[in-house]
C-alpha positions in Angstrom: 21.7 59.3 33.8 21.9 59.7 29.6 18.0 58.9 28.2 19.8 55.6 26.8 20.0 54.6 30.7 16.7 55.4 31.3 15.2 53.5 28.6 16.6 50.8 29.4 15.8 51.1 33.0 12.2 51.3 32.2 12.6 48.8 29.7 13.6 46.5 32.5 11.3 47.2 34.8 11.3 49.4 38.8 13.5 46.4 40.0 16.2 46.5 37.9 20.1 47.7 38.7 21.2 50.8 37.9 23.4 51.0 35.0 25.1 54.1 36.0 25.4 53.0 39.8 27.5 50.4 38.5 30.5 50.0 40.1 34.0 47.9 39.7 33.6 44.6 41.8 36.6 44.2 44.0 38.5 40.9 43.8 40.9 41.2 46.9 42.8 38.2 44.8 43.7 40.4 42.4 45.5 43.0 44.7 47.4 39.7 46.2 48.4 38.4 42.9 49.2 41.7 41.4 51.5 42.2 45.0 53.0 38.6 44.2 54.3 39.4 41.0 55.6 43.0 41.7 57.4 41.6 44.3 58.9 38.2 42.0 59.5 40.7 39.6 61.6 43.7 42.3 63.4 40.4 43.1 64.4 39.8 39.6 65.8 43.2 38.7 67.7 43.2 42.0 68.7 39.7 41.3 70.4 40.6 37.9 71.7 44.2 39.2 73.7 43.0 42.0 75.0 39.3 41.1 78.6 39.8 40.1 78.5 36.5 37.9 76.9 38.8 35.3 79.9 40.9 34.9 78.0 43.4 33.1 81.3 45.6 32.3 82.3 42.2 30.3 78.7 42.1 28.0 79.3 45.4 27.5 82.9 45.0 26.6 81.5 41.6 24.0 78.5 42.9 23.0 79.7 44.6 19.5 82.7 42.9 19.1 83.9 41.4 15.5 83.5 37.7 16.3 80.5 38.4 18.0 78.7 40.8 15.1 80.2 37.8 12.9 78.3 34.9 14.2 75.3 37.7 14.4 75.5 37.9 10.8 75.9 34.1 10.1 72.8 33.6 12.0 71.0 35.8 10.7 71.8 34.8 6.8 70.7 31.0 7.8 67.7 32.1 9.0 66.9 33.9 6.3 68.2 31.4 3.9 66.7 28.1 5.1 63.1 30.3 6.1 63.4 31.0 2.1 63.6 26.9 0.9 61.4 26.4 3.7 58.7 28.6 2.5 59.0 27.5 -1.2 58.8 24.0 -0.5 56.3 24.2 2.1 54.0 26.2 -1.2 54.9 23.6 -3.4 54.0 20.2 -0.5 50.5 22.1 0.8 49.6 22.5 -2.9 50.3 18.8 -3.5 48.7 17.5 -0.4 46.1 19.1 -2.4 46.8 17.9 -5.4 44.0 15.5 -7.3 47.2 13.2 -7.8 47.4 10.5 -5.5 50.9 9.6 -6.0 51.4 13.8 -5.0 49.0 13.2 -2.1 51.7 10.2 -0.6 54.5 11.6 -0.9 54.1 15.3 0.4 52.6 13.4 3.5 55.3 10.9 3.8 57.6 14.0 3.4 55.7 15.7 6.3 55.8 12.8 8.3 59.3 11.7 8.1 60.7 15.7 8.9 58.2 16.4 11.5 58.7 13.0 12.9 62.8 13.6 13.6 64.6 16.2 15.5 66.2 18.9 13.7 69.4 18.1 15.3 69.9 14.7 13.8 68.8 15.8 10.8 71.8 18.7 10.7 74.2 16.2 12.1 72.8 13.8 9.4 73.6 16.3 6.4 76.6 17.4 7.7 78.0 13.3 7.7 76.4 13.0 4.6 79.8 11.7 3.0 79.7 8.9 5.2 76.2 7.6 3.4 76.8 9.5 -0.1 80.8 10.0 -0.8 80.4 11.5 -4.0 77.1 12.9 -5.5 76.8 12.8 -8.9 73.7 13.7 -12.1 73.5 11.4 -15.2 70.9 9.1 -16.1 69.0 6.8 -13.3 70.8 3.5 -13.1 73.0 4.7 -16.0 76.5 6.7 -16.7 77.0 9.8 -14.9 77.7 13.7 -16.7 79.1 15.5 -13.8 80.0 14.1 -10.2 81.5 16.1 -7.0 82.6 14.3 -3.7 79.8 15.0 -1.3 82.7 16.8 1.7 83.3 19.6 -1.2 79.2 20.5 -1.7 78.2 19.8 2.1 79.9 22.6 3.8 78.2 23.4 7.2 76.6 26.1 5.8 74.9 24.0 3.4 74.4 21.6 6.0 72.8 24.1 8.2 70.5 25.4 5.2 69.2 22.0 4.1 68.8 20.7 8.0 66.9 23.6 9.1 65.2 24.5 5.6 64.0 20.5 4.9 63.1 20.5 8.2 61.1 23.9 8.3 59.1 23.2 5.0 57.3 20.1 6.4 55.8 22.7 9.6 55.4 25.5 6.9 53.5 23.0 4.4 50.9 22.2 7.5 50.4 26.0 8.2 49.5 27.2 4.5 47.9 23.9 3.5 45.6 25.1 7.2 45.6 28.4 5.7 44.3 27.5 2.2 41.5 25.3 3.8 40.5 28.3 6.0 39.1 29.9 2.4 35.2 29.4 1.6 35.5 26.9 -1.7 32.8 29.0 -3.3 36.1 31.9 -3.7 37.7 29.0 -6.1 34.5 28.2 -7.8 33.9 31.5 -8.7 36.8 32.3 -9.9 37.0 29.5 -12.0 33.1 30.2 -13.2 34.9 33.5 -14.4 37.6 31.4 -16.5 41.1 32.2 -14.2 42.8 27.8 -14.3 43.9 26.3 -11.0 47.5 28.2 -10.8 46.0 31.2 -11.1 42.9 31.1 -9.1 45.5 30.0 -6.5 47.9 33.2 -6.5 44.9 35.8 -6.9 41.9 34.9 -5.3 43.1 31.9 -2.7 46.3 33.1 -1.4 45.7 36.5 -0.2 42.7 35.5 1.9 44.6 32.8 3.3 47.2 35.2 4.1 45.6 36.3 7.4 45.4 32.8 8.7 48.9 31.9 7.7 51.3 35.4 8.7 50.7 34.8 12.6 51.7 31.1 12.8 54.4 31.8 10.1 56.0 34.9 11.9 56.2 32.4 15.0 57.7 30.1 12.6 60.2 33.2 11.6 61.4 33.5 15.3 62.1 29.8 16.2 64.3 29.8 13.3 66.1 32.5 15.0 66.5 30.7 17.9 67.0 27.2 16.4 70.1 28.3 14.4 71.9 28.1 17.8 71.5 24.2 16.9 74.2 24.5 13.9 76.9 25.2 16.5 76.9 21.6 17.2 78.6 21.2 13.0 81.1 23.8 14.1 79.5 26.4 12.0 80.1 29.8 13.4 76.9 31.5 14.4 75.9 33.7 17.4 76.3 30.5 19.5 79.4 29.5 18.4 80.9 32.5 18.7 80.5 33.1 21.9 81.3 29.7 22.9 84.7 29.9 20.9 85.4 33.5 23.3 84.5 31.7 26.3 86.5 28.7 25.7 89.4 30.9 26.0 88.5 33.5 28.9 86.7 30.9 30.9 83.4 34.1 31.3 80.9 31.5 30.3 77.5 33.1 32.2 78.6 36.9 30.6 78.8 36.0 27.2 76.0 33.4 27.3 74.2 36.9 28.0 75.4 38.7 25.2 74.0 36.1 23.2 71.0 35.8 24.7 70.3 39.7 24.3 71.4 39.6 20.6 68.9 36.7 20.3 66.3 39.1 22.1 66.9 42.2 19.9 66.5 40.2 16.8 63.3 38.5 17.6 62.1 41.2 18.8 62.5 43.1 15.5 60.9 40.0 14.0 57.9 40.4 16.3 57.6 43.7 15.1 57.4 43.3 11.9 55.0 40.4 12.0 52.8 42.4 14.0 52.6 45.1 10.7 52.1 41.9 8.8 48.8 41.0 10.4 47.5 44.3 10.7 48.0 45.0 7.0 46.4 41.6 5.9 44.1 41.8 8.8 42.3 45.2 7.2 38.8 44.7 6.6 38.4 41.4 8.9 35.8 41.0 12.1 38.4 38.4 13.6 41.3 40.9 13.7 42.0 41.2 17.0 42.3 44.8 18.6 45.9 46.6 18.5 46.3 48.5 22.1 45.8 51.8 20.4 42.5 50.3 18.8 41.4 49.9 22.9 42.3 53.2 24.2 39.8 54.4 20.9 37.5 52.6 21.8 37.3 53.1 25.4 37.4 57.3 24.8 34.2 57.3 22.4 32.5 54.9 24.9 33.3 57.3 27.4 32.6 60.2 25.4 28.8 59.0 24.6 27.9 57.9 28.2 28.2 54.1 27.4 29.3 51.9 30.3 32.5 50.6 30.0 31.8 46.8 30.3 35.3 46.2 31.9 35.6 49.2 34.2 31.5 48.7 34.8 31.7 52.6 35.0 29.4 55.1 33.1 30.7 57.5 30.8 31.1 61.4 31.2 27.8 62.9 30.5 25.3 61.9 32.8 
């Protein structure tokens, strides 16, 4: 027993448990649940090993293709692209839900509430008919001549479609998160900073925004990977992403479930690259903070200098190596 044990032994008086007799309590439900799973998940593998529908020789066969790396690259660039006017406009509305304004303060909410408040689907299929509403779009003076007009089917391509559906419909979600973000940092920051003369604008991008970046990353990488995964929406306006791609190869060779799964591990790869790069995200803003939550590596430290002192591991309940 280490003469921190026995301190506190005495401490606590004759009656008290031994620290270093401590032992692991067994949970018999654990063993069954951890049996359950291991068993679901032998069940699994074997499932997706041995069921010819797979037809793993033909993912193999799709999986780098052209028309597949193609739609690959078209989702990628509308993620990218509608994640961009997403994140701009979604600045731009939390600052003016901010704003002392009122006329700013109505209508960043009504624009919040009218994109959060529809799916994104009819708001892409909405764009993409916009001819039917708007045939030709034009910029002049209001309720005067025009300077310049186009017909709305040359602009609205379904890429475009795709960008303003997703990226309209993103910034109303993204506005929420950093306007949560900005309200997560102590006011006295902004007073301070404007005791020491920096205006509004710049108080903001100095002092404001880079403590709100902590709060804001996590939800905003989420944010990141459902846009991944909501570009497979845009296959409905026949624009050719990872989706509709795959759908256009199956169509013709009738091997729906295989290249439904070279899809699906495209999608995986990609938001799995996405997930690792917000994780460096949040460690890099998280330097510094109590609330950063341990990395796996940061446990395993942890755990070897409790060890390595005698402290008693409060999740194994066992004491350390010098006794």
């Amino acid at each position: 027993m280490t003469r921190e044990h026995q301190r506190a032994a005495a401490a606590l008086g004759p009656g008290a448990p031994d620290a270093a007799a401590a032992r692991h309590e067994r949970h018999p439900l654990r063993w069954l649940l951890t049996f359950i799973a291991l068993v679901v998940a032998a069940q699994l593998i074997h499932l997706l090993a041995t069921n010819s529908s797979l037809q793993w020789s033909v993912v193999a066969q799709y999986f780098t293709t052209s028309v597949v790396l193609h739609g690959l690259q078209i989702t990628i660039e509308v993620t990218v692209i509608a994640m961009a006017v997403g994140m701009v406009l979604g600045v731009l509305i939390a600052v003016s839900r901010r704003s002392a304004v009122p006329a700013l303060r109505v209508l960043s909410g009504l624009y919040i509430w009218f994109f959060r408040g529809t799916p994104a689907l009819v708001q892409l299929v909405f764009w993409y008919n916009l001819s039917a509403f708007v045939p030709k779009l034009s910029i002049g003076v209001p309720f005067g001549p025009d300077f310049a007009s186009w017909q709305t089917n040359s602009l609205i391509t379904p890429l475009v479609a795709a960008v303003l559906g997703l990226g309209l419909n993103e910034a109303a979600y993204m506005a929420e998160i950093i306007r949560g973000g900005l309200i997560s940092v102590d006011p006295g920051q902004a007073e301070a900073a404007h005791a020491l003369g920096l205006n509004g604008a710049r108080t903001l991008r100095r002092i404001v925004l880079p403590q709100a970046m902590r709060f804001i990353i996590p939800p905003t990488g989420n944010e990141v990977i459902n846009m991944v995964k909501a570009t497979s929406l845009v296959s409905v306006i026949a624009l050719s992403d990872l989706l509709y791609s795959v759908e256009s190869v199956y169509n013709r060779t009738f091997q729906t479930i295989p290249l439904l799964v070279v899809a699906s591990l495209w999608y995986l790869v990609v938001t799995s690259v996405l997930y690792l790069g917000q994780s460096f995200l949040e460690y890099h803003y998280g330097r510094g903070s109590r609330t950063r939550a341990p990395s796996f590596w940061d446990v395993l430290l942890i755990r070897h200098q409790r060890a390595a002192s005698g402290v008693v591991d409060p999740d194994t309940m066992e004491p350390g190596a010098h006794q």
